[in-house]
C-alpha positions as CSV (number, residue, x, y, z in Angstrom):
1,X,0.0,0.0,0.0
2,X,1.1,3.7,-1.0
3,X,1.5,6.4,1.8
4,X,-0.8,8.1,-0.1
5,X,-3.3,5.5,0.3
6,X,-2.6,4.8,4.1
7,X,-3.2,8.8,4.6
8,X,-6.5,8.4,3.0
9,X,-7.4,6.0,6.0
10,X,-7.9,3.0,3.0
11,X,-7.3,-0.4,4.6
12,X,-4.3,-2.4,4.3
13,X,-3.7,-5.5,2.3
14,X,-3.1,-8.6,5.0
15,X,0.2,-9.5,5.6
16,X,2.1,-12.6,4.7
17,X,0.1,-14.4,7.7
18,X,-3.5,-13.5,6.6
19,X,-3.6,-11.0,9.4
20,X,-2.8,-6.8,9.3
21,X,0.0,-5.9,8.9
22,X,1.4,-4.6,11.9
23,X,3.5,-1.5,12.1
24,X,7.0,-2.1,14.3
25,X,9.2,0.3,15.9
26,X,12.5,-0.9,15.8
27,X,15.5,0.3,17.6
28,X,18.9,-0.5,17.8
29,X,21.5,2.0,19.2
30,X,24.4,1.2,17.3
31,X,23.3,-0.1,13.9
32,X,26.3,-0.6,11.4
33,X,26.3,-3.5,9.5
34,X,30.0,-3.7,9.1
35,X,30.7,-3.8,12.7
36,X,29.3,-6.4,15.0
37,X,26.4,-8.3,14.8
38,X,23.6,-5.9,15.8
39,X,23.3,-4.0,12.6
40,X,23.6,-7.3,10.6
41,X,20.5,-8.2,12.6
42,X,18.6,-5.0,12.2
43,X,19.2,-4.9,8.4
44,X,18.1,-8.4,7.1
45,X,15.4,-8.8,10.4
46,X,13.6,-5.4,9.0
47,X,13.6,-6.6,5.1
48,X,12.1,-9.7,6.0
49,X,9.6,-8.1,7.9
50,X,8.8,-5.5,5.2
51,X,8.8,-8.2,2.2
52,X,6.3,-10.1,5.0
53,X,3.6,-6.9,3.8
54,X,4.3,-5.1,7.5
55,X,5.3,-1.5,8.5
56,X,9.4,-1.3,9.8
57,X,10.6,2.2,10.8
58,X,14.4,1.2,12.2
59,X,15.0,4.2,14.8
60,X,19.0,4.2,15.2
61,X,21.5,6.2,16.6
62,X,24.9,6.7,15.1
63,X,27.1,4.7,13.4
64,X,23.4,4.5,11.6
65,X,21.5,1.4,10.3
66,X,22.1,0.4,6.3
67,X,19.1,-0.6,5.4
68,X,17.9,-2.4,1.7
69,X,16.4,-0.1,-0.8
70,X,13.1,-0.7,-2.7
71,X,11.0,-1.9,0.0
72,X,7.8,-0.5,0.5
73,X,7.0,0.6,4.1
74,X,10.8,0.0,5.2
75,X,12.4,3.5,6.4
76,X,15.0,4.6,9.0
77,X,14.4,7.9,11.4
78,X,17.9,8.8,12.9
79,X,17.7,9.7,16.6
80,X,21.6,11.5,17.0
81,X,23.6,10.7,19.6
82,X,26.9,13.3,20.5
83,X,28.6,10.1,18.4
84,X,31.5,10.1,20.9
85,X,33.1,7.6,19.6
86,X,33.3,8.4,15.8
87,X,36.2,8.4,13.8
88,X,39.0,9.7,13.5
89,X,38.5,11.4,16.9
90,X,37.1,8.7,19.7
91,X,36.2,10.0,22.7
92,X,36.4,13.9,21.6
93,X,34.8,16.3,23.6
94,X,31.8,18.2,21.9
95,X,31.9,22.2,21.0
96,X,29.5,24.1,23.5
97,X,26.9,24.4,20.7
98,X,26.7,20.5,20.3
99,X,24.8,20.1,23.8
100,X,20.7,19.8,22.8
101,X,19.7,18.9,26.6
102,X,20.3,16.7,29.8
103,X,20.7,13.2,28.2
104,X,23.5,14.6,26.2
105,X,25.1,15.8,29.6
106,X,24.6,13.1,31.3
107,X,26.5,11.4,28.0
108,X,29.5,13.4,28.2
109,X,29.9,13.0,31.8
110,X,29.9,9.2,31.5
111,X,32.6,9.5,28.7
112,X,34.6,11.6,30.5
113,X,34.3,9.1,33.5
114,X,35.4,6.3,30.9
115,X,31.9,4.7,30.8
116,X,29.9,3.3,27.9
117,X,27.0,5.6,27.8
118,X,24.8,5.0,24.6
119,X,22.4,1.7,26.0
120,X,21.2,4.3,28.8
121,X,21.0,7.3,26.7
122,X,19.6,5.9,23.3
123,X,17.0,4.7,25.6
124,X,16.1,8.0,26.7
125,X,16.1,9.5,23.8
126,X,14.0,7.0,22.1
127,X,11.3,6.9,25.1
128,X,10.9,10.2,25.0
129,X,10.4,9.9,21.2
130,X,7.8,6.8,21.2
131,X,5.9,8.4,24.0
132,X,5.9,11.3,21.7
133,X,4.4,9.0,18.7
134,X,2.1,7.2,20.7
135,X,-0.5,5.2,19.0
136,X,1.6,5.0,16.2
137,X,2.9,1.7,16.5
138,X,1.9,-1.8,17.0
139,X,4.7,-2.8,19.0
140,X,8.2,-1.7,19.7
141,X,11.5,-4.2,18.9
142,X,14.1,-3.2,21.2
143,X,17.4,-4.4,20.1
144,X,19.8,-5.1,23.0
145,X,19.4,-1.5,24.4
146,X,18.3,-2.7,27.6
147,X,18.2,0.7,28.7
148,X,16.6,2.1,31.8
149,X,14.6,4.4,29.4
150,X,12.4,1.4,28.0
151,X,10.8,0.3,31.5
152,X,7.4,1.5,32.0
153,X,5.4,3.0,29.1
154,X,7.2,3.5,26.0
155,X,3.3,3.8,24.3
156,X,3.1,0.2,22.6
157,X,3.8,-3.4,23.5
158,X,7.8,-3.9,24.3
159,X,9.4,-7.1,22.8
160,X,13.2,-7.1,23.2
161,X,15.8,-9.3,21.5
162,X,19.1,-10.4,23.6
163,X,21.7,-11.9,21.3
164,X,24.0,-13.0,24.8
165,X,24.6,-11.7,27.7
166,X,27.4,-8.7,27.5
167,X,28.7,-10.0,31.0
168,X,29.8,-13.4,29.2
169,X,32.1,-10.8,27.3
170,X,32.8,-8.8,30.5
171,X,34.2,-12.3,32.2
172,X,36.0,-13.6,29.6
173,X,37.7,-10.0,28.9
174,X,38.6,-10.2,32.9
175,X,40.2,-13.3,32.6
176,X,42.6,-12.6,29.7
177,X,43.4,-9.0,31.6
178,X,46.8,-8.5,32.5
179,X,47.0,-6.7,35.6
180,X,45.1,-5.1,38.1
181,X,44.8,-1.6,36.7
182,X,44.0,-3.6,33.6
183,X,40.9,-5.4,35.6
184,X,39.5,-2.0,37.1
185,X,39.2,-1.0,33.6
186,X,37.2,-3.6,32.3
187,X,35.1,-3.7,35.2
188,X,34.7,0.1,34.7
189,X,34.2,-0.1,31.1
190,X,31.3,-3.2,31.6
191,X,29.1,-1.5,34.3
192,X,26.8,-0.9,32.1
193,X,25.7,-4.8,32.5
194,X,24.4,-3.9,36.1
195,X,21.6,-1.8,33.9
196,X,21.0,-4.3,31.5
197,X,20.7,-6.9,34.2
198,X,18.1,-5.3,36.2
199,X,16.2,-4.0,33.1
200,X,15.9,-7.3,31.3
201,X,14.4,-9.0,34.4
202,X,11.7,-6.7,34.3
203,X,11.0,-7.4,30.4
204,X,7.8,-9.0,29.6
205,X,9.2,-10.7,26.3
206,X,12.7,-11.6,25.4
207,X,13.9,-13.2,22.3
208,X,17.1,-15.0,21.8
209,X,19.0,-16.4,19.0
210,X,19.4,-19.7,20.1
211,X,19.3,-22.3,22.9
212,X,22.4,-21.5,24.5
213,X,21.9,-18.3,24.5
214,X,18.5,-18.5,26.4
215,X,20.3,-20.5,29.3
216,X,23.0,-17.5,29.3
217,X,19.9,-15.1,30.2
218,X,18.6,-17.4,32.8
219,X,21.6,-17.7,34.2
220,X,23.7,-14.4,33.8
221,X,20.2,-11.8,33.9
222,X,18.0,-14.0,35.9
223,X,15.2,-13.3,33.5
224,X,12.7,-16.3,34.0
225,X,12.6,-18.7,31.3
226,X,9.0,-18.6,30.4
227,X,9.4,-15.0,29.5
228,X,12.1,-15.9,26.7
229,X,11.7,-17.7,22.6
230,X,14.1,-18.9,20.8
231,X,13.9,-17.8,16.9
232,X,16.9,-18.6,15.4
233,X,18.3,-15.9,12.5
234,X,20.3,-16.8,9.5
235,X,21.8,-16.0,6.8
236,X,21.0,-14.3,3.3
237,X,20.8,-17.3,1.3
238,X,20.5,-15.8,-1.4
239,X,23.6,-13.1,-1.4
240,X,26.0,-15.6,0.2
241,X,25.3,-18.9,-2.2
242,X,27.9,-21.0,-4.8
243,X,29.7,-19.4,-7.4
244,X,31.7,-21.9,-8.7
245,X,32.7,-19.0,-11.7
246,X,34.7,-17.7,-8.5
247,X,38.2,-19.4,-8.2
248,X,39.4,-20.9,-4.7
249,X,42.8,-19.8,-4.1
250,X,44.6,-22.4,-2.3
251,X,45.7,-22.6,1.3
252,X,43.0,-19.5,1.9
253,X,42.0,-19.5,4.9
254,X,39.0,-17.0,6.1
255,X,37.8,-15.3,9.3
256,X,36.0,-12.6,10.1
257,X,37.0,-10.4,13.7
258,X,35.8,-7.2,14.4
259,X,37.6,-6.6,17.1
260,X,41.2,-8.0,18.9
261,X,39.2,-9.1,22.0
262,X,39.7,-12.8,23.9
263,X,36.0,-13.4,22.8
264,X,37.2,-14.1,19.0
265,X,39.9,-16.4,19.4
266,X,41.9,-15.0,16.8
267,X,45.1,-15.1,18.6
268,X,44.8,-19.0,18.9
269,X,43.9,-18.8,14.9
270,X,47.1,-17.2,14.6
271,X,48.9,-19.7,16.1
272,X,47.3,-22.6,14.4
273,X,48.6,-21.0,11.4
274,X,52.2,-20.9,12.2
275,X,51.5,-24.4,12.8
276,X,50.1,-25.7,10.0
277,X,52.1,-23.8,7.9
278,X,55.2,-25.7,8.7
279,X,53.2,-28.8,6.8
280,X,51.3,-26.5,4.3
281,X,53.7,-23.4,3.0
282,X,51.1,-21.6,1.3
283,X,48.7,-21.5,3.8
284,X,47.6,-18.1,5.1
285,X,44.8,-16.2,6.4
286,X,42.5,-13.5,5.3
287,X,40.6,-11.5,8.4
288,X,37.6,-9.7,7.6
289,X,38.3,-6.7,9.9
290,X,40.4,-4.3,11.3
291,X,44.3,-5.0,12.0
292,X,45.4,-4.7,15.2
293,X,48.9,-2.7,16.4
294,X,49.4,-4.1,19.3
295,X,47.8,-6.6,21.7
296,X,47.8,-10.7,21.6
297,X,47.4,-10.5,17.7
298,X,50.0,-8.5,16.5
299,X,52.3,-9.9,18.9
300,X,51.8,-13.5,17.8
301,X,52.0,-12.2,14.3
302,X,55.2,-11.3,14.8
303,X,56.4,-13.7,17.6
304,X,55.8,-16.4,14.9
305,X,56.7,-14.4,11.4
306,X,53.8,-14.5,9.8
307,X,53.1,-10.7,8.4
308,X,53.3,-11.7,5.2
309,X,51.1,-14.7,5.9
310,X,47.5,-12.6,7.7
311,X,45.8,-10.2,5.7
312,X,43.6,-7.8,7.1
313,X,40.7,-6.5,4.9
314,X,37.8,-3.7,6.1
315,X,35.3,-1.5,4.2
316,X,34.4,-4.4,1.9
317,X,31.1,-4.6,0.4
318,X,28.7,-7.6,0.7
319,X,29.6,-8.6,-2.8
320,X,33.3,-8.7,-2.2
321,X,33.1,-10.3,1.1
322,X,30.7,-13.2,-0.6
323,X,33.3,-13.8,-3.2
324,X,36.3,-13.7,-0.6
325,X,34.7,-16.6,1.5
326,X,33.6,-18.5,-1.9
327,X,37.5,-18.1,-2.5
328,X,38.7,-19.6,0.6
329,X,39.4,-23.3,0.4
330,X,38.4,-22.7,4.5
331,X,36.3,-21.2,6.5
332,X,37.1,-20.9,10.8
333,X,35.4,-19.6,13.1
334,X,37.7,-19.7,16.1
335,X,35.4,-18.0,18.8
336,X,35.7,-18.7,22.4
337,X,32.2,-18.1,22.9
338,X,29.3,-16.8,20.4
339,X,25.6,-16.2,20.8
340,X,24.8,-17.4,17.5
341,X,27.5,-17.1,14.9
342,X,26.2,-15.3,11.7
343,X,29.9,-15.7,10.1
344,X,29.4,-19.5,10.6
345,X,25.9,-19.4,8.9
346,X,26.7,-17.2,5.7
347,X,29.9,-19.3,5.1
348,X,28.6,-22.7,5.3
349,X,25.9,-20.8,2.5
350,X,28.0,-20.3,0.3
351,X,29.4,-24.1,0.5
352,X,32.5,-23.2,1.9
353,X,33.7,-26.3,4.5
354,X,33.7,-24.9,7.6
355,X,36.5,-24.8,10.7
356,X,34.4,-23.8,14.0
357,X,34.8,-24.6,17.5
358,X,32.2,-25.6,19.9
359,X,32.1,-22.2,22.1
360,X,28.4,-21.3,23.0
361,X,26.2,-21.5,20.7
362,X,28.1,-22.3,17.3
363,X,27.2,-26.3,17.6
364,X,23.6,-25.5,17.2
365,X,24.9,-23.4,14.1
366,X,27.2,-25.4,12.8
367,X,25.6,-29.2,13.3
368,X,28.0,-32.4,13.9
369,X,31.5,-32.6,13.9
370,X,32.3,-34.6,10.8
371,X,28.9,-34.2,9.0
372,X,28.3,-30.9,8.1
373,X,32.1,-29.0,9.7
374,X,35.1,-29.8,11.9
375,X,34.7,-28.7,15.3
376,X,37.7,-28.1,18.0
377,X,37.1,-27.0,21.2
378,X,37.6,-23.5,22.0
379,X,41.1,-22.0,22.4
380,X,42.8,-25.1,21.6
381,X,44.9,-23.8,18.4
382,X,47.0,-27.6,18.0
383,X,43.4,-28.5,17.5
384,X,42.7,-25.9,15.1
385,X,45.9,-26.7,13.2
386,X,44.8,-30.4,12.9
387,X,41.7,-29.1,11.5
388,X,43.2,-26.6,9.2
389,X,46.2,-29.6,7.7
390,X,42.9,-31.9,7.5
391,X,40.5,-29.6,5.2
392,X,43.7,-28.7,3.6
393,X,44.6,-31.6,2.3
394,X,41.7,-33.4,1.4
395,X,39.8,-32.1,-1.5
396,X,37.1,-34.6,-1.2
397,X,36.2,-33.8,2.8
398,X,36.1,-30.4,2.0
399,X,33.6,-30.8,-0.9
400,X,31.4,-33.1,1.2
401,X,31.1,-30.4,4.3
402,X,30.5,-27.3,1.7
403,X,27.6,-29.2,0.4
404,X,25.8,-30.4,3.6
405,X,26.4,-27.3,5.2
406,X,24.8,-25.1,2.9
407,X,21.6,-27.7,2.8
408,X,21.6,-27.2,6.5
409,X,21.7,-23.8,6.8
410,X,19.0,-23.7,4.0
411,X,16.9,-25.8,6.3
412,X,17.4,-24.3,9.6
413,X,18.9,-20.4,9.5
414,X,17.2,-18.1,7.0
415,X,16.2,-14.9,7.4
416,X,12.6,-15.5,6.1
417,X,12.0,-17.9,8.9
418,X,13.4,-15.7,11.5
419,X,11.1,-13.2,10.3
420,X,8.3,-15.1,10.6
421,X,8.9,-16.4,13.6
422,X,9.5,-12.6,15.2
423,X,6.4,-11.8,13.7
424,X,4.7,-14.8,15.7
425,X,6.3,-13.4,19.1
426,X,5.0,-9.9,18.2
427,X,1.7,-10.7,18.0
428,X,1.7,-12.6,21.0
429,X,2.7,-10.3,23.1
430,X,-0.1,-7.2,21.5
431,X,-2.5,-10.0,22.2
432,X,-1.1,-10.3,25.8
433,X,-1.0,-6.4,26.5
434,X,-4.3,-6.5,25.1
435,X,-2.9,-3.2,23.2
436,X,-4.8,-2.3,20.3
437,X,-3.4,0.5,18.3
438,X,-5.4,2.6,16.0
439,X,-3.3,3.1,13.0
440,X,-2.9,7.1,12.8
441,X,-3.7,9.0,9.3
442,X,-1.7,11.8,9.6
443,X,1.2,10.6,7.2
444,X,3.8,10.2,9.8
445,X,4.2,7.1,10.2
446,X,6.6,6.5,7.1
447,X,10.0,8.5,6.9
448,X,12.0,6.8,3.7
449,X,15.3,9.1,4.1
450,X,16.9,10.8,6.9
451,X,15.7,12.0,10.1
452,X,12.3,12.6,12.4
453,X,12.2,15.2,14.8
454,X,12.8,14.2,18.1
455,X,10.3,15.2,20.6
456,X,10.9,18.8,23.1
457,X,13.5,18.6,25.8
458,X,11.0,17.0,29.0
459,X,11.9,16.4,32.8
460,X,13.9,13.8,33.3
461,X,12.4,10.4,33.5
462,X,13.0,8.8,36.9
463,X,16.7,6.8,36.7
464,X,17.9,4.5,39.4
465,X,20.1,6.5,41.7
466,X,22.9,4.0,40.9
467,X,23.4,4.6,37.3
468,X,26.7,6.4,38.3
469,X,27.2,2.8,38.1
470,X,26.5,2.5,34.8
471,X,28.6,5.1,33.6
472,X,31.5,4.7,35.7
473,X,35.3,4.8,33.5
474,X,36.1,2.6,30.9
475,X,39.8,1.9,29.5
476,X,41.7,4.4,28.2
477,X,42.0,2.6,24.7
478,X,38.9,0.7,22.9
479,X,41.1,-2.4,22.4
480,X,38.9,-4.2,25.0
481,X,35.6,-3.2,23.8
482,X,33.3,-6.1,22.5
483,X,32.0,-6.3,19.2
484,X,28.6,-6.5,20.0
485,X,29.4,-2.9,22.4
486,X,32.6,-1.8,21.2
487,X,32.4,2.2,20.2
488,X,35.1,2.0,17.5
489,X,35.3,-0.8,14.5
């Protein structure tokens, strides 16, 4: 349906499900799709749901969402942030004539103190903006915010995904710290979790991307288990498919890290590859991300020689990265611990044989060792080598993998399906609210390019008097940040 139609108050074709089509606030407050899972998510969760026949307006903060053109009733409203973080200048301090009211404040006081602040103030910001809109939407998709902002009345029905549980990251970053000044900072950087602990335990519906990561919740958040669905997410299936027009280059060997944290594993990567390269010469490794100058990465890169073995590549598009893991005679995933694992998913669509380990939730991802990948346990890299020299050298395994894990992925971990089973948890929770919003015919409701007005300056909501907590100093470098909350790519 046109906008011109909808502001004529002419009813809506049904959706996909035979039902009307619902009209979704979603919000993410980092949402680039080149860093870190979350804008991944936002982008191919918000196509589905638009080619489904329903209403998506993705309300972001900066780096801002990418979203796919050409779909009708898809649209982004930006909701700025001070972007404190942005490159070149990280953790700059803004002009005097930058500062719009008390949320940005209260942002540049947690920066200075070296805290994360963009969960708690995104989710100011964008309560004050849906309470603004209310009756507007059908139901409002938090993603990962966790915010104290989104308690109470945010004028819809609140659904909220959780890929994992940041304080896995916070704990494994803790146990790789060197140092006690080294711990404080992590611990500093990470209150934020204390916030997102205490909100998601007062969320009426969580979703999860997979089993494992539903038992993190329960166990890290305490957020009850009837309150939280699995619906697995997936890959494009169609962008990341075969090519056999594309060449394999031998001994290629393909990652993708965001970020030089313990979380990846790519240090034990690294080493594997010093050891299998004493067997296979021309072995090497392509990273999909940003090269690290120091930290465990570098220095294993040069501890073992192999700078002219590990190329780093960043800023690619989704073409080239499609045809750079169709190239690679291997796939790894070397992660200590993942959520979900979309780089697992898209590679083993394309037919690429796949290298993961068993860290969270990449078994469920990934299937059995030996049927559709190799799987090592984590941070084992003379396991990873074994894996690496056995792929390597046997053309026929490696065929016979690529081929059962694409059919596997096509089965299980599409984007369609995790669309439709969103949808399903949306409507759910409208029919457990009881919340029946009237769609508005004023013609704001769709906003194709660039920003919405944000909604007057207001008293400040009521915030826990602890979220000093939540905003208390970070490290002086973003080396440790995660890549799910990491402020620089």
């Amino acid at each position: 349906m046109t906008a011109e139609a909808r502001e004529a108050g002419a009813p809506e074709d049904p959706a996909a499900d035979g039902l009307r089509p619902l009209h979704i606030a979603l919000l993410t407050y980092k949402g680039n799709p080149f860093c870190g899972g979350q804008g991944v998510y936002v982008r191919h969760l918000s196509r589905e749901l638009a080619r489904l026949g329903h209403r998506v307006e993705v309300i972001g903060s900066q780096p801002y969402p990418v979203l796919d053109e050409g779909y009708d009733g898809l649209s982004l409203t930006e909701l700025p942030s001070l972007d404190l973080y942005r490159q070149p200048d990280p953790f700059r301090t803004p002009g005097r004539g930058e500062y719009r009211d008390w949320i940005d404040a209260l942002e540049v006081a947690t920066m200075w103190t070296g805290g994360f602040p963009e969960p708690l103030t995104f989710s100011l910001r964008a309560r004050r903006h849906l309470r603004a809109r209310r009756g507007e939407f059908d139901v409002v998709h938090d993603n990962q915010t966790l915010g104290y902002g989104l308690l109470g009345d945010v004028g819809a029905p609140l659904v909220t995904t959780i890929h994992h549980p940041i304080t896995v990251d916070r704990q494994l970053e803790l146990d790789a710290a060197d140092g006690w000044k080294r711990r404080a900072s992590v611990r500093r950087w990470y209150a934020f979790t204390r916030m997102q602990k205490r909100v998601a335990r007062r969320l009426p519906s969580v979703l999860t991307v997979s089993g494992t990561s539903q038992q993190e919740i329960v166990d890290h958040l305490g957020v009850r288990r009837d309150r939280i669905h699995v619906v697995h997410i997936g890959a494009d299936t169609d962008l990341f498919s075969p090519d056999p027009s594309v060449p394999v280059v031998p001994g290629r060997i393909v990652t993708t890290s965001s970020a030089d944290v313990p979380l990846k594993g790519l240090v034990h990567l690294v080493e594997a590859l010093a050891k299998v390269r004493t067997e296979h010469p021309g072995a090497h490794l392509v990273v999909v991300g940003k090269r690290p100058t120091e930290g465990p990465v570098a220095q294993a890169m040069e501890r073992y020689g192999l700078a002219g073995a590990v190329e780093f590549v960043k800023g690619i598009t989704d073409a080239e990265l499609v045809d750079l893991v169709r190239s690679a005679q291997v796939a790894c995933v070397p992660s200590l611990y993942e959520g979900f694992s979309l780089p697992a998913a898209e590679a083993m669509a394309t037919g690429t044989p796949l290298l993961a380990t068993t860290g969270g939730a990449i078994p469920e991802v990934a299937g059995r060792d030996g049927e559709t990948c190799l799987a090592v346990p984590p941070g084992d890299a003379g396991a990873l080598a074994v894996g690496l020299s056995r792929l390597l050298a046997d053309p026929d395994l490696r065929a016979r993998l690529g081929t059962a894990g694409r059919e596997r992925v096509l089965r299980h971990f599409t984007w369609a399906r995790a669309a439709e089973g969103t949808v399903a948890r949306y409507r759910e929770e409208i029919d457990r609210t009881g919340i029946r919003t009237v769609p508005r015919t004023s013609g704001r409701s769709a906003h194709p390019t660039g920003a919405v007005p944000t909604a007057p300056a207001s008293t400040a909501p009521a915030v826990p008097a602890d979220t000093a907590g939540a905003v208390s100093a970070a490290p002086a470098d973003v080396e440790g940040v995660n890549s799910e909350s990491r402020a620089t790519c």
